[in-house]
C-alpha positions as CSV (number, residue, x, y, z in Angstrom):
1,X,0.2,-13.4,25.5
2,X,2.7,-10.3,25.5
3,X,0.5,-8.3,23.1
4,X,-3.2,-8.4,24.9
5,X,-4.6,-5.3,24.6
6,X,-2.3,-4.0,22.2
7,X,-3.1,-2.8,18.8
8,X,-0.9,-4.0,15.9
9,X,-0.9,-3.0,12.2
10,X,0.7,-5.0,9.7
11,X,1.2,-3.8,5.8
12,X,1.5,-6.8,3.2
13,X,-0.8,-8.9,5.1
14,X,-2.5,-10.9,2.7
15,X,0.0,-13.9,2.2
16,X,4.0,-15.2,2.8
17,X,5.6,-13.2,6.4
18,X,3.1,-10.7,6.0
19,X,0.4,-13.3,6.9
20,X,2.7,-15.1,9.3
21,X,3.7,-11.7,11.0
22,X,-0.1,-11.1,12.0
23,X,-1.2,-15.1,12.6
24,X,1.6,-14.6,15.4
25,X,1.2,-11.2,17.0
26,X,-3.2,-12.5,17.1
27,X,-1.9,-15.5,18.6
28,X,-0.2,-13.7,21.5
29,X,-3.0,-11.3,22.2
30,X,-2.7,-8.7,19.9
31,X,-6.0,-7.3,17.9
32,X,-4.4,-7.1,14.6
33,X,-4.9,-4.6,12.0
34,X,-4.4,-6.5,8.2
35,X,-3.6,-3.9,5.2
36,X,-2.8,-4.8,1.9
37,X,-4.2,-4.1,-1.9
38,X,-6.2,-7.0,-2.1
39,X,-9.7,-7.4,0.5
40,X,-9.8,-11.2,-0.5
41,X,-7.0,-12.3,0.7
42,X,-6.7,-10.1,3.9
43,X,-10.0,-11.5,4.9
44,X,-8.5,-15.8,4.6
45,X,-5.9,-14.3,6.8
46,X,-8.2,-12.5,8.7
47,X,-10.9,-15.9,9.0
48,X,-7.9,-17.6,10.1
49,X,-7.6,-15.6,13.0
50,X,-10.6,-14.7,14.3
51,X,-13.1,-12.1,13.8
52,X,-12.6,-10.9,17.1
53,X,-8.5,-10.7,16.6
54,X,-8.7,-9.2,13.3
55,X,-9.2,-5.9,11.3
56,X,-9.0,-5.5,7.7
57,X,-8.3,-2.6,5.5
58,X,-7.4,-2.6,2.0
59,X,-5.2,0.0,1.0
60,X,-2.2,1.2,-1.5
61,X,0.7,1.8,1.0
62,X,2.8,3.5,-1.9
63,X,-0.2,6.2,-2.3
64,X,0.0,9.4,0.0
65,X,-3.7,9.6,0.1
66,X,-4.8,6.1,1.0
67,X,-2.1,6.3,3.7
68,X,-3.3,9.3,5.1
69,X,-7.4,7.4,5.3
70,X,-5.9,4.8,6.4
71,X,-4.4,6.5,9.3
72,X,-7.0,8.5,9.8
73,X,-9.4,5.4,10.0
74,X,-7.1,3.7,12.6
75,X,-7.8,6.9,14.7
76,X,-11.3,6.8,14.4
77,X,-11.9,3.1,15.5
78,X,-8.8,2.7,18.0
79,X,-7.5,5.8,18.9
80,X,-3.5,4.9,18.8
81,X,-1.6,1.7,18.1
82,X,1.0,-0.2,19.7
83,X,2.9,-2.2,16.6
84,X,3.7,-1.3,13.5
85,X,4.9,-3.6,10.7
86,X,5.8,-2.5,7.5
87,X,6.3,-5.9,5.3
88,X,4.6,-4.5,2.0
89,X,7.2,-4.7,-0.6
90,X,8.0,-6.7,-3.8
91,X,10.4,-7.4,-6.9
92,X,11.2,-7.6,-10.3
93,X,14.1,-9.7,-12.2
94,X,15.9,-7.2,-14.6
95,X,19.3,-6.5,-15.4
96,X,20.4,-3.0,-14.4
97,X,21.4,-1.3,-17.3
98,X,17.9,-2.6,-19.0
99,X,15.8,-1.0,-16.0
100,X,13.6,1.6,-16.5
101,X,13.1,4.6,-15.0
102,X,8.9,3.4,-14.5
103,X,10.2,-0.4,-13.2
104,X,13.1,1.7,-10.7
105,X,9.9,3.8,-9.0
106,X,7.8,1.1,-9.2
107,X,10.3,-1.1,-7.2
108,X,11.6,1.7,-5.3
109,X,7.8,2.5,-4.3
110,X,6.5,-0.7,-2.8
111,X,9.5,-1.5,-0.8
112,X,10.8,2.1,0.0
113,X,8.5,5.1,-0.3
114,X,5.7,2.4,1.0
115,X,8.0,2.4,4.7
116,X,8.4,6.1,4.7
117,X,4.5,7.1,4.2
118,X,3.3,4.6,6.7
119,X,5.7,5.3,9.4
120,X,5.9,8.8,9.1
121,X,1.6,9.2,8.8
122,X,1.1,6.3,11.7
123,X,4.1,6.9,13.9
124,X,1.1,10.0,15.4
125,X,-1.0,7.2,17.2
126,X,2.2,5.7,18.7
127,X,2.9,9.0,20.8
128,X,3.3,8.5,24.5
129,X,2.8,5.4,24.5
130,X,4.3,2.4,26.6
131,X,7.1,0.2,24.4
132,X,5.7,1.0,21.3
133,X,7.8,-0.2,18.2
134,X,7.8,-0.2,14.5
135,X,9.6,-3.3,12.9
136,X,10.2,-2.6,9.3
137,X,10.4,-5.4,6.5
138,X,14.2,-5.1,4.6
139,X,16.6,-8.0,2.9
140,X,19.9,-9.3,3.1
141,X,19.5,-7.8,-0.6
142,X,20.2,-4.5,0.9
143,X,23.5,-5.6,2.7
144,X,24.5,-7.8,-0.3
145,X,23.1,-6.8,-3.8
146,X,21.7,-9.3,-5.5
147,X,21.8,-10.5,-9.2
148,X,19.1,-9.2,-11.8
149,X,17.6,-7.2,-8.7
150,X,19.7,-3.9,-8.3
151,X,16.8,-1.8,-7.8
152,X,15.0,-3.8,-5.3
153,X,18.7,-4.0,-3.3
154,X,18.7,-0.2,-3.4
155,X,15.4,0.1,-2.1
156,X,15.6,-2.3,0.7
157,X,19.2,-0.3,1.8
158,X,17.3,2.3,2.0
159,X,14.9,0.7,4.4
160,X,18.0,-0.1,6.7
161,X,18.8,3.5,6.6
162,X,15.5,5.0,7.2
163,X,14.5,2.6,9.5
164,X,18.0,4.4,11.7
165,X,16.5,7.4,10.6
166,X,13.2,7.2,12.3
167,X,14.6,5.3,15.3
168,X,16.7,8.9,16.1
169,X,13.8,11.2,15.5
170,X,10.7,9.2,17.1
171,X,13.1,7.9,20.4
172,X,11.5,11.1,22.0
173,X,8.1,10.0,21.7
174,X,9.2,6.6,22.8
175,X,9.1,4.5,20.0
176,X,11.6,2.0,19.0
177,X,12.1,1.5,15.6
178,X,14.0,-1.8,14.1
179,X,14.3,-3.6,11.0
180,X,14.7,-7.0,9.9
181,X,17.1,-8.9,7.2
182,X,15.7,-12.4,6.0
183,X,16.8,-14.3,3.6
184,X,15.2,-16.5,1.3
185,X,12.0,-17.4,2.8
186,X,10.0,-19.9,1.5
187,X,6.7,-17.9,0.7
188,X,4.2,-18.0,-3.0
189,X,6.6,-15.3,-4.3
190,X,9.3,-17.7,-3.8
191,X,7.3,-21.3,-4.6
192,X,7.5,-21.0,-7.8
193,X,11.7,-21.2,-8.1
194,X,11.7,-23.7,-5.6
195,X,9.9,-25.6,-8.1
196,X,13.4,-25.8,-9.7
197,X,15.1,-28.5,-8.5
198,X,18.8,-27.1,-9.2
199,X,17.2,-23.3,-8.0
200,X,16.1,-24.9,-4.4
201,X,19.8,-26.9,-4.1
202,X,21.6,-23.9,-4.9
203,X,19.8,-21.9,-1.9
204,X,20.5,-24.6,0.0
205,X,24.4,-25.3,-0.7
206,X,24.6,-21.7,0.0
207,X,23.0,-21.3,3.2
208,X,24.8,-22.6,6.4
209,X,21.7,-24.2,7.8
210,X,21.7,-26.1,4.6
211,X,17.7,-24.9,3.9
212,X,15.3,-22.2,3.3
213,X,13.9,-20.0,6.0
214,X,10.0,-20.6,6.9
215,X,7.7,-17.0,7.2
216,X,7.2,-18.1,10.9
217,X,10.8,-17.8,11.7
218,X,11.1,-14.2,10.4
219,X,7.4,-13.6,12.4
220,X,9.0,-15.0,15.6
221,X,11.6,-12.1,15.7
222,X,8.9,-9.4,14.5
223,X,7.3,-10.7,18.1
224,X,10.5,-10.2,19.8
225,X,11.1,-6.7,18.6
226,X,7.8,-5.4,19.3
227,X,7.9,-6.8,23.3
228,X,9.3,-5.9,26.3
229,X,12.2,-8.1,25.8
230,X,13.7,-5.7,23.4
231,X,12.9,-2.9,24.9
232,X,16.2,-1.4,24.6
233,X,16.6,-2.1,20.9
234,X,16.1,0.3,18.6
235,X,18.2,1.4,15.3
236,X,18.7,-2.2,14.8
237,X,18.8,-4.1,11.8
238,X,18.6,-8.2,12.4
239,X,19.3,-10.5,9.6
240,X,17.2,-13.8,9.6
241,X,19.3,-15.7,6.7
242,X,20.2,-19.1,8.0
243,X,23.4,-18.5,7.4
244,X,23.6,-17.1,4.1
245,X,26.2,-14.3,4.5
246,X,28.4,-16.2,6.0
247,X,29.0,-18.4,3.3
């Protein structure tokens, strides 16, 4: 129970690590804020839980505005928070010279400008506080670019980077800012390929574990980031691949 009494927040909620990222932090004593676009699904995740564990808020994390009520409803019912996760992203399949400039923002918004409006608007009610942390969301598609996915690998660089960024500029306030790397995580953006017989052996023959990852075994490092145990970690990027980069 390292989180009791701690407030977390958790973007992308609703499903895959998102769902897993706030079924673990609950679990450990955490009261766990849920956002995502969709009220439906953050509430399964939420009845999973435990009304009493469990906040949720549906909100566009690429929007300005809806960030800025969103923060300014987390204010209103709990003053300041202790966690922030940023997992809200997603992809499209396209080859980069057929990209266009609407499909690059688009991309670039959910997985980029989505981390920079929620940290900079929340990273207020984490002021003062005692081992507060921000964990942000990125992909080993940001250290290696992948195929047919050039703009989500810029974007989720770009995480890496800003998440070193804000780790400089919020270490006054104390807040420690990190970012994770998985790999391919078996999660219902991903079930689909794995479907594919010759898809799922690939990602296997190409992992060093020999398997894909689970959503609880990139949740299991957001928990370690945001505790005491990490407590001098910050700037950080840790890649959760099984192996793949290796290879």
């Amino acid at each position: 129970m390292r989180f009791t009494g701690k407030i977390a927040v958790v973007t992308g909620a609703g499903s895959g690590i998102g769902e897993a990222v706030a079924m673990r932090l609950a679990q450990e004593g955490a009261h766990t804020v849920l956002v995502g676009r969709t009220l439906s699904k953050l509430e399964t995740v939420a009845g999973k839980i435990g009304e009493l564990s469990a906040t949720t808020y549906a909100a566009d994390v690429t929007s300005e505005q809806e960030v800025r009520q969103l923060a300014g409803f987390l204010r209103e019912k709990f003053g300041n928070i202790d966690i922030l996760v940023n997992n809200a992203g997603g992809s499209k399949h396209n080859k980069l010279l057929e990209i266009s400039v609407a499909e690059w923002e688009e991309v670039q918004a959910a997985n980029l400008r989505s981390v920079f409006l929620v940290s900079r608007e929340l990273s207020e009610l984490m002021h003062g506080g005692n081992n507060r942390s921000i964990i942000n969301i990125a992909s080993i598609s940001g250290i290696k670019p992948g195929k047919m996915i050039a703009h989500y690998s810029a974007a989720k660089a770009g995480v890496i980077n800003l998440t070193r960024a804000f780790a400089h500029e919020l270490s006054p306030y104390g807040i420690r800012v990190n970012s994770i790397s998985p790999g391919f995580i078996e999660t219902p953006l991903t079930e689909e390929g794995l479907k594919n017989k010759k898809f799922a052996e690939s990602i296997a023959r190409h992992t060093a574990l020999k398997r894909v990852g689970q959503p609880q075994e990139v949740a299991g490092v957001v928990a370690f980031l945001a505790s005491e145990d990490a407590s001098y970690i910050t700037g950080a990027d840790i890649v959760v691949d099984g192996g793949w980069l290796i290879q």
